[in-house]
C-alpha positions, 0 to 999 in steps of 0.5 A: 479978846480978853486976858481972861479969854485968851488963858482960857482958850490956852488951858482948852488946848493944853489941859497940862495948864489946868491941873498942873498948878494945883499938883501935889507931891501926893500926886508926885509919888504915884506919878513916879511909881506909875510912870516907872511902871509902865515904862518897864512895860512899854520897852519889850512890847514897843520893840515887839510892836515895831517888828510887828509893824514891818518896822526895825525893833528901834522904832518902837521905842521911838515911837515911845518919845514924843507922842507920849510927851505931847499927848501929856501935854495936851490931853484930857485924860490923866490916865490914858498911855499912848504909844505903839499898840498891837491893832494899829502896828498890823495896820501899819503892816498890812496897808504898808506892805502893798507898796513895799517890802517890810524893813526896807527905807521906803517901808520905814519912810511910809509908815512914818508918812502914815503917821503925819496923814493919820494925825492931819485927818484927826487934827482936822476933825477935831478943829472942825469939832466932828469927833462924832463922825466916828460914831458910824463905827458902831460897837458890834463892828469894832469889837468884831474887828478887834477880835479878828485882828487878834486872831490875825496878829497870833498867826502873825507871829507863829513863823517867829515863834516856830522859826520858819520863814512865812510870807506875811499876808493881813488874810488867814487863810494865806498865812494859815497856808504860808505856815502850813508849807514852811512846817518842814523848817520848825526850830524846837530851839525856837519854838522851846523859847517863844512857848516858854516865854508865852507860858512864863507870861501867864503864870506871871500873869496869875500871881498879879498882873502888875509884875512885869512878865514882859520885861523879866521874859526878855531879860531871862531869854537875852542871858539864855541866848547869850551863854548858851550861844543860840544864835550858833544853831539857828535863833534869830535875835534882833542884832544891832540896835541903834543907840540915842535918841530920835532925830529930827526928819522931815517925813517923805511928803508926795502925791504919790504917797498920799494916795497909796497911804490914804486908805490905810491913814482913814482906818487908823485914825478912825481905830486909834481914836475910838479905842483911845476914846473908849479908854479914856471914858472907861478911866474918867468914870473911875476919877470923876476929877475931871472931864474928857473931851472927844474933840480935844482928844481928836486934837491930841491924838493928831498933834502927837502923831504928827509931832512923832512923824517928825521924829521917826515914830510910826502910827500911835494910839492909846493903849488898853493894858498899858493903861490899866497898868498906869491906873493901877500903879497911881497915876494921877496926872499926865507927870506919869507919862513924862517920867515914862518918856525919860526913862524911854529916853535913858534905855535909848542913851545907853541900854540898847547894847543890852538888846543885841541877844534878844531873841524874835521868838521872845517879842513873839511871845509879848505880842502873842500874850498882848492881844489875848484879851482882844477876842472878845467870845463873851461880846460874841454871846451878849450880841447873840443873845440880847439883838441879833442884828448886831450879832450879824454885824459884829460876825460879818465884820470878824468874818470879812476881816479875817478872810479879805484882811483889815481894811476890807473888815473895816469897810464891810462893818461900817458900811453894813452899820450903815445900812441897819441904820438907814433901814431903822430910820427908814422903818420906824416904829408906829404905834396906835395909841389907846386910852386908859380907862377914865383916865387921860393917859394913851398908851400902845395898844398892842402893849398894854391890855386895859387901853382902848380906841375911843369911837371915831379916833384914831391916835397915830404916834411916829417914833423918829424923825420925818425926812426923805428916807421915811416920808413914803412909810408914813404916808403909806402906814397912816393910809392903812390905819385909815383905811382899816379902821372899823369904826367910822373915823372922824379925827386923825391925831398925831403925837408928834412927840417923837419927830425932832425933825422934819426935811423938805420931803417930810412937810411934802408928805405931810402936805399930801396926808393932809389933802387925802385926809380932807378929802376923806372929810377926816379931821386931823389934830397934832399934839406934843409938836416940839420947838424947832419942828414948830417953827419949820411947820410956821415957815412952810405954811402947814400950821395954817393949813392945818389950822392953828387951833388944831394943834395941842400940848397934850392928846387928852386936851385934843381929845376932849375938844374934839368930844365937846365941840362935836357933842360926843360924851366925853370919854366914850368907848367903842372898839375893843383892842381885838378890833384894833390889833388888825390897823396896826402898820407892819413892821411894829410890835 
């Protein structure tokens, strides 16, 4: 391998390399303004997401080191922050919590465990470069999910924002009931604090969203616990925080854990990659000074959560709102995010002492504010309004996550995404085609008025490709255009444009259409046959039973040799669209 290679591999898997020789000190000073930013940002929420994860309020702040570092390094995009985040830290919870209790060592020690799985499984797919698996989790599902997540992680937090003492569940009902019971322990103190920091947020919010309502909220609730002395009448705060930085640890690698951790490692890798993905789209678009790559990204992601596990960091992703913030603070390169991790680093060298007085009820408020926007109502009413199938899957999956909790949500969505997906394919759209009148162009005949059937023709166009899971409905649909065809048939032609694929069962099929159609003494011609579906027709003999002359580039080149060598008048017209309508297959409009 060439020096030339061998660089080149090395910038593909460190973009860092790339961009970093032609940095700028234009790109310095927003780097500098955006990674200051988002660091004020990230501190409250990676302390509030920690506690949300089951996790000491630390570990949010760990997690906000080395996956942010290795992610500079090796990502596609310059703007995209990755850290702790709401979704992924309910997960960590709920998948962790089956298994052990919240905040215990072997809780903290599976949810780092978590973190190494979910960063192997994308580290994998990205080398074997199957970033498209992810597809499957199609749209309406993960907005579905999201919103519901939402919905579970604001309940989540109400017993600290009303200070009662609620068991924690990943299904609404079952928090719904645990706050219900424990109503008669409300805390006005408390509750007066995380309303109060929810209300300060939004107010903030509205003047602009750039100021950092989170970090002023954790700075006035600290001083007001602090002279006031709540904790003496009931607040709970987050006590001791840990002061320095991350050390190395081996995370706990068993059989035992993997097999407990494995589910729950599938979802937030499946989650965090296409959140983060979405993200990093969504910001390319706004750059256009550089490309995205999912696998690449896959890789990223992985590298930056085992890289974390070995550091005490819990399950990582690419963050919406810290995103943004970055963009909109200047970034123009991962340099952002660098000077984020050693302001991250400053605040763990010497400021947790500060942290001693915060109040839970105020990390409450930073999540419950957090994850406002994830309710997605006006996705809800688009899917309603434009393709009902995915409103059904966007709602089965909200329902199925809200009520049997996220895992479940995830699997029900994916599986019925599925299932939609086979029907379409097993179902596909046929279309009988007509001609224009003196023209050589064909069009459905149940779409435009003036097309007509020319006498003795049937035209049949199959949009998807021809495999096991269709085979039957196209033999079953040609039959029935056949058979109801009320003009004495001659020739069959088929606009293979649409087929970019045929399986062993498809040229099975087309085999058996074949012979009925002969023996029906019906002619048939295929038009438009692409590359590749000509090449597997050559191997298994179709084209030469067909006859190699009965193959042509376009319908009208089929039709006019068809009319000439049968000493018809070219173009001749005979059944109307009334008559036509009736052979249509059913299914097709």
């Amino acid at each position: 391998m060439s020096r030339s290679q061998q660089s080149s591999r090395l910038k593909k898997l460190f973009p860092i390399l790339d961009w970093l020789p032609q940095y700028s000190k234009k790109d310095a000073g927003g780097d500098v303004v955006a990674g200051l930013t988002v660091a004020i940002m990230l501190v409250p929420q990676g302390m509030a997401y920690g506690l949300l994860a089951g996790l000491t309020p630390i570990y949010g702040l760990y997690a906000s080191i080395i996956p942010l570092l290795l992610y500079a390094l090796m990502g596609t995009s310059r703007q995209l922050s990755v850290g702790p985040v709401a979704i992924v830290s309910l997960l960590v919870l709920t998948g962790i919590s089956d298994f052990a209790q919240p905040g215990t060592a072997e809780f903290i020690a599976m949810a780092i465990t978590a973190s190494l799985l979910a960063g192997l499984i994308q580290l994998a797919l990205g080398v074997m470069r199957l970033g498209f698996l992810v597809n499957f989790l199609s749209h309406p599902v993960l907005a579905g999910f999201t919103s519901a997540a939402a919905i579970i992680i604001a309940l989540s937090q109400v017993d600290n924002m009303l200070g009662i003492d609620a068991p924690r569940s990943n299904r609404v009902l079952e928090i719904v009931q645990g706050i219900l019971v424990n109503l008669d322990q409300f805390h006005w103190p408390t509750f007066l604090l995380g309303a109060g920091g929810v209300v300060v947020l939004a107010v903030l919010r509205s003047i602009h969203r750039s100021i950092p309502g989170a970090l002023i909220i954790v700075m006035a609730g600290t001083l007001l616990v602090y002279f006031l002395q709540l904790p003496n009448v009931g607040v709970a705060i987050v006590g001791e925080v840990p002061g320095g930085l991350p050390s190395f640890e081996l995370p706990v690698f068993s059989w035992q854990y993997m097999e407990q951790l494995m589910p729950i490692s599938l979802t937030i890798c499946l989650i965090s990659f296409i959140e983060s993905l979405a993200i990093a789209k969504a910001l390319e678009s706004k750059h256009r000074n550089y490309k995205v790559v999912p696998n690449q990204e896959l890789i990223a992601l992985g590298v930056s959560k085992i890289g974390g596990a070995f550091f005490q960091s819990f399950p990582t992703t690419g963050s919406f709102s810290r995103s943004v913030i970055n963009d909109d603070a200047g970034a123009k390169t991962g340099i952002a995010s660098i000077i984020t991790v050693i302001l991250i680093a400053i605040t763990l060298l010497f400021l947790t002492p500060l942290f001693y007085y915060l109040p839970k009820a105020i990390l409450a408020a930073i999540i419950v504010f957090a994850v406002r926007n994830l309710i997605d109502i006006e996705e809800a009413k688009s899917l309603w309004k434009h393709d009902k199938r995915d409103f059904l899957t966007f709602m089965v999956t909200f329902s199925a996550t809200l009520l049997f909790g996220i895992q479940i949500g995830v699997l029900t969505g994916v599986m019925l995404s599925l299932s939609i997906m086979l029907y379409r394919n097993s179902v596909p759209h046929v279309a009988v085609l007509g001609q224009y009148p003196n023209s050589s162009s064909y069009r459905n005949i149940n779409r435009f008025e003036e097309v007509r059937q020319l006498e003795g023709i049937l035209i049949v166009r199959f949009d998807a490709q021809l495999y096991f899971g269709n085979c039957t409905y196209f033999k079953e649909a040609v039959e029935k255009l056949v058979d109801t065809s009320e003009s004495d048939l001659k020739l069959l032609i088929l606009d293979a444009s649409s087929i970019h694929d045929i399986d062993s069962s498809g040229i099975h099929t087309l085999h058996e259409v074949l012979d009925d159609l002969q023996k029906a003494g019906i002619e048939i011609y295929i038009t438009s046959v692409i590359g590749p579906v000509r090449d597997i027709l050559a191997k298994t003999g179709l084209i030469e039973k067909i006859g190699p002359n009965n193959f042509f580039m376009r319908i009208h080149d089929a039709v006019t040799f068809f009319q000439t060598t049968n000493d018809i008048p070219l173009h001749q017209q005979a059944a109307t669209q009334t008559n036509v309508k009736s052979s249509t297959p059913p299914h097709n409009e």
